[in-house]
C-alpha positions as CSV (number, residue, x, y, z in Angstrom):
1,X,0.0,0.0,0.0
2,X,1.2,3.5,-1.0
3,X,1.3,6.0,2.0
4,X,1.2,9.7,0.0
5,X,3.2,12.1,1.8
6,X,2.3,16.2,2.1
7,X,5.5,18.1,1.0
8,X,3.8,20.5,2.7
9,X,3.0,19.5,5.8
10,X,6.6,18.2,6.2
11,X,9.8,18.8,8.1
12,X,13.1,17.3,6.9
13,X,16.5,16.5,8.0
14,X,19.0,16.1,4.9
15,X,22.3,14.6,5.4
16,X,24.9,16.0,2.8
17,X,22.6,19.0,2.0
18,X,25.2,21.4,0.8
19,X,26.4,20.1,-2.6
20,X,25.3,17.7,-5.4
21,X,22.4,15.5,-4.9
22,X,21.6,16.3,-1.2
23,X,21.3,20.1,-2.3
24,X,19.3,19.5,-5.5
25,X,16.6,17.7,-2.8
26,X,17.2,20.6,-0.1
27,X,16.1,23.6,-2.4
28,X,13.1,21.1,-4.5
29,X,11.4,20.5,-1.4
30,X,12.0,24.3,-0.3
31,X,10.9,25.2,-3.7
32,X,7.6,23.0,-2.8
33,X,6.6,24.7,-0.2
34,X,7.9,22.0,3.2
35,X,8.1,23.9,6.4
36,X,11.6,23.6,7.1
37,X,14.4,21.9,5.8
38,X,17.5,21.2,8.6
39,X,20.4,21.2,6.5
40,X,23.1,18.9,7.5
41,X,26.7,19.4,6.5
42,X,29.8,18.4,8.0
43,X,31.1,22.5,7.6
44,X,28.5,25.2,8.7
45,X,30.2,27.2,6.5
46,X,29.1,25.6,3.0
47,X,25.3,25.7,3.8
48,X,25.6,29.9,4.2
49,X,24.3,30.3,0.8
50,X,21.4,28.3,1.3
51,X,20.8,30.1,4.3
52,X,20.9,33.6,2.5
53,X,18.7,32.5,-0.1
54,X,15.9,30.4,1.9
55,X,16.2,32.0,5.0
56,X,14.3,31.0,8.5
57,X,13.2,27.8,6.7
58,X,16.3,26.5,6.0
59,X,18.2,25.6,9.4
60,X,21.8,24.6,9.4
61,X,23.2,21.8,11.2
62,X,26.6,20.2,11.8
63,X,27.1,17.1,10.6
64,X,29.2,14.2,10.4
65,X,28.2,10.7,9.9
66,X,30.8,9.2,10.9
67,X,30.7,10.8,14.4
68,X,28.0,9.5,17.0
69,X,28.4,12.7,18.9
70,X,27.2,14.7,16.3
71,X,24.7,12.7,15.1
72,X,22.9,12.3,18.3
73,X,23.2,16.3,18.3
74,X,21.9,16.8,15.1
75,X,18.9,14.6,15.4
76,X,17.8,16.7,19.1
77,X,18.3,19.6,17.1
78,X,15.9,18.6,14.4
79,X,13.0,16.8,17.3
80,X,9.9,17.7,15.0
81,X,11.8,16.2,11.4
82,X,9.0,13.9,9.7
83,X,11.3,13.2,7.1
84,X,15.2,11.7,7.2
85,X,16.9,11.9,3.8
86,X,20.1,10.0,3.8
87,X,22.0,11.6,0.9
88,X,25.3,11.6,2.7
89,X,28.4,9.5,0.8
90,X,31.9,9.1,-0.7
91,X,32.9,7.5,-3.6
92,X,36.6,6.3,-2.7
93,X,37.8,4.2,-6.3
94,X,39.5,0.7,-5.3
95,X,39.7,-3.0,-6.9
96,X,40.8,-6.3,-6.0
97,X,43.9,-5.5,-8.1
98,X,44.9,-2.5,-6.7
99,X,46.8,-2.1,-3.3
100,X,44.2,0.2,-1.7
101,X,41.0,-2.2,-1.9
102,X,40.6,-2.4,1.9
103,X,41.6,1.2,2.5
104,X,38.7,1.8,-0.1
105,X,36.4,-0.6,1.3
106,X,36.6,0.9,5.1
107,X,35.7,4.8,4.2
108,X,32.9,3.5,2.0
109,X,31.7,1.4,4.6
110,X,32.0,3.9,6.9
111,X,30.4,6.7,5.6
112,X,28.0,5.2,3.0
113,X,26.4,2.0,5.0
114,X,27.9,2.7,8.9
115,X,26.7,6.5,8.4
116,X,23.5,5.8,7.2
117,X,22.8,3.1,10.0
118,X,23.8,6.1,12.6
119,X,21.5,8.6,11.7
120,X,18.5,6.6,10.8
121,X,18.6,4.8,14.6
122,X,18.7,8.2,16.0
123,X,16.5,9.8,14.0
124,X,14.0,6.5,14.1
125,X,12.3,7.2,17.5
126,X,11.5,11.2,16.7
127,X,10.3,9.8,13.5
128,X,8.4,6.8,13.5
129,X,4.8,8.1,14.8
130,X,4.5,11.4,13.5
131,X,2.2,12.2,10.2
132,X,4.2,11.9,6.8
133,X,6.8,9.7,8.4
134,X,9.5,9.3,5.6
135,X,13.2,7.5,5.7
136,X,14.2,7.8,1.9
137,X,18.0,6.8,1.5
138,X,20.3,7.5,-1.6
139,X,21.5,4.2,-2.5
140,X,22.6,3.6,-6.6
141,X,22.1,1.9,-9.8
142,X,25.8,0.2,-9.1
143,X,24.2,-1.1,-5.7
144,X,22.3,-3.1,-7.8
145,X,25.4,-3.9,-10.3
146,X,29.0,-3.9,-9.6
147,X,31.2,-1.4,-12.2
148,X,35.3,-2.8,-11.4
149,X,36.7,0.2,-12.0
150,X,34.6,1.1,-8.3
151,X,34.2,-1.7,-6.3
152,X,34.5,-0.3,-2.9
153,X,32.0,2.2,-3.8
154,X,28.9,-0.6,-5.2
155,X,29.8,-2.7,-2.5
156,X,28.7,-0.6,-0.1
157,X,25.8,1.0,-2.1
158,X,24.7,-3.2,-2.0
159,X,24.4,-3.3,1.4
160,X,22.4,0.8,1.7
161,X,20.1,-1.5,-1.4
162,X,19.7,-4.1,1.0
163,X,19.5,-2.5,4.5
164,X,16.9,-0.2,2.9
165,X,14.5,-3.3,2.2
166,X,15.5,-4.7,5.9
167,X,14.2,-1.3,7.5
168,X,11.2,-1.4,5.0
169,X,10.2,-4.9,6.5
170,X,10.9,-3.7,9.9
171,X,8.5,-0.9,9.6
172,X,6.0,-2.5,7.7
173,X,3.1,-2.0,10.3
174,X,3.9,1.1,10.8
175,X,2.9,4.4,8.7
176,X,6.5,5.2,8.0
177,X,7.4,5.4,3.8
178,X,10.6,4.0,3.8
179,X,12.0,4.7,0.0
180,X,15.0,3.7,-1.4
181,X,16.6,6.1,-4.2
182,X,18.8,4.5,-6.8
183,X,20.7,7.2,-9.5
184,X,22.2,6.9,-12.2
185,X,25.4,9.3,-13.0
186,X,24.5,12.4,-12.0
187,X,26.0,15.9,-12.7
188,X,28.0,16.6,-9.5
189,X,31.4,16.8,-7.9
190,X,31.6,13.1,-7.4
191,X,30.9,12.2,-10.7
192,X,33.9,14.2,-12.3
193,X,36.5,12.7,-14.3
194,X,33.5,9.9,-15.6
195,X,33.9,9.2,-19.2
196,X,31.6,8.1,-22.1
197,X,28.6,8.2,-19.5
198,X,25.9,11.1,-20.2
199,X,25.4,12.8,-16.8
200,X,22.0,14.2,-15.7
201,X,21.2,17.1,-14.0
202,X,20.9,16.9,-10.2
203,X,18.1,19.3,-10.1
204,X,16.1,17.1,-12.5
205,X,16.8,14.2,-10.2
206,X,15.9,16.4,-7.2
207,X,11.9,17.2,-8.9
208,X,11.2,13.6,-9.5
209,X,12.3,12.9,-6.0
210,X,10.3,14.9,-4.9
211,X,7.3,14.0,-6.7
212,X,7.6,10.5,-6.1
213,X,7.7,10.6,-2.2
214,X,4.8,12.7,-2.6
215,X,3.1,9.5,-4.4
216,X,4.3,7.3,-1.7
217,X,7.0,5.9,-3.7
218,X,9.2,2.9,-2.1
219,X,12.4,2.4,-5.5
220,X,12.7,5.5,-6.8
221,X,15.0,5.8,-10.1
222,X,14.6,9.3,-10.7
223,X,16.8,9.7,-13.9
224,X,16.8,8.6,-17.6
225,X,19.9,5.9,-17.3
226,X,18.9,5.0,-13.8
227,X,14.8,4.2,-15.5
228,X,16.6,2.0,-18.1
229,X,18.6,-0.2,-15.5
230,X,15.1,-0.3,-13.6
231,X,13.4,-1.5,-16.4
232,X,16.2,-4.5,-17.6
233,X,16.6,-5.7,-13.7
234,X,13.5,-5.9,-13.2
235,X,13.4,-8.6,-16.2
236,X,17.2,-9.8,-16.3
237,X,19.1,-8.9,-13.6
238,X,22.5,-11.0,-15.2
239,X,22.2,-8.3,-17.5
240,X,22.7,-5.6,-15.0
241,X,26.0,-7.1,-14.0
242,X,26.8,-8.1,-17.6
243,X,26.2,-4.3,-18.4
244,X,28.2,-3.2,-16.0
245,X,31.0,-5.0,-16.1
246,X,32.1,-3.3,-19.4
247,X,32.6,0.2,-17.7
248,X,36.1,0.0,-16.3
């Protein structure tokens, strides 16, 4: 069953909300009309603009992931959120050939999966009973395929896929939308130096969102690439990997 959310009637907390992706969400559900967006960042500093332009109902908040301390901070800072968006994540490059796999591995798994796992049990409690309860968490196409030439990176986007579905089940008698997001390449600073790939826009990404959790959404693939690899795993899955497994 589809549990439609009010944009509107809405409060969120948004890790990573001052570049790329995260900030492309920030200023679409601003732009929508939510009540207040707390902005997290781990450097006050690079939410300021956002701050100028939105003002009152955009509130600032240290953040780091990886920290407990300010995580547990962050999330009694931001009591009345009705909404967790976990956008937060690194994309450290490592294979089983090269000498810094594990080194790769670890700040992956400790930002992207560990970081995630942090701010969603805090935030949970504050969360789970309140109207338009929403956990949506940026996971990836590659979490669902493995591309070599980033292992470390789809590795841990394989375990956000999968511990979005276990949090999903967990909460399934309960009125909280938990939504997984799964992007394609996406025009940002982490997705420099990519080759041959056509990169979409992150405020396109950002409106359909937007529009989905508004429609109660749970796999959102909000792009054009990222709607194509929906459309062939949901069919042929090998193919995924196949497809994949050519981008090195």
């Amino acid at each position: 069953m589809k549990t439609e959310i009010s944009i509107k009637d809405s409060v969120a907390l948004i890790s990573g909300a001052n570049r790329g992706i995260g900030k492309a969400i920030t200023e679409e559900l601003l732009n929508r009309g939510i009540k207040k967006v707390y902005a997290g960042a781990r450097q006050l500093e690079s939410l300021k603009a956002l701050q100028e332009k939105y003002g009152a109902r955009l509130k600032p908040l240290q953040l780091d992931v990886t920290n407990q301390e300010s995580v547990d901070n962050a999330v009694k800072v931001a009591s009345d959120a009705t909404m967790l968006i976990n956008n937060a994540g690194v994309m450290a490059h490592g294979g089983y050939k090269t000498e810094n796999m594990l080194e790769s591995i670890h700040l992956n798994m400790e930002v992207n999966v560990l970081g995630v796992i942090r701010l969603t049990q805090a935030a949970l409690p504050n969360i789970e009973n309140k109207p338009n309860a929403t956990i949506a968490t940026v996971s990836s196409v590659v979490g669902l395929g493995n591309m070599p030439m980033m292992n470390g990176y789809c590795t841990s986007k394989a375990a956000v896929h999968s511990m979005i579905q276990g949090l999903r089940g967990e909460l399934q008698d309960s009125n909280v939308l938990v939504s997984g997001i799964y992007p394609g390449p996406i025009e940002t600073d982490m997705a420099k130096g990519f080759e041959g790939i056509e990169l979409d826009k992150p405020e396109n990404l950002a409106k359909n969102v937007v529009s989905a959790l508004e429609q109660g959404e749970e796999d959102i693939f909000p792009d054009v690439m990222s709607a194509q690899i929906k459309q062939v795993y949901g069919t042929t899955p090998k193919e995924v990997e196949k497809m994949f497994s050519t981008w090195k």
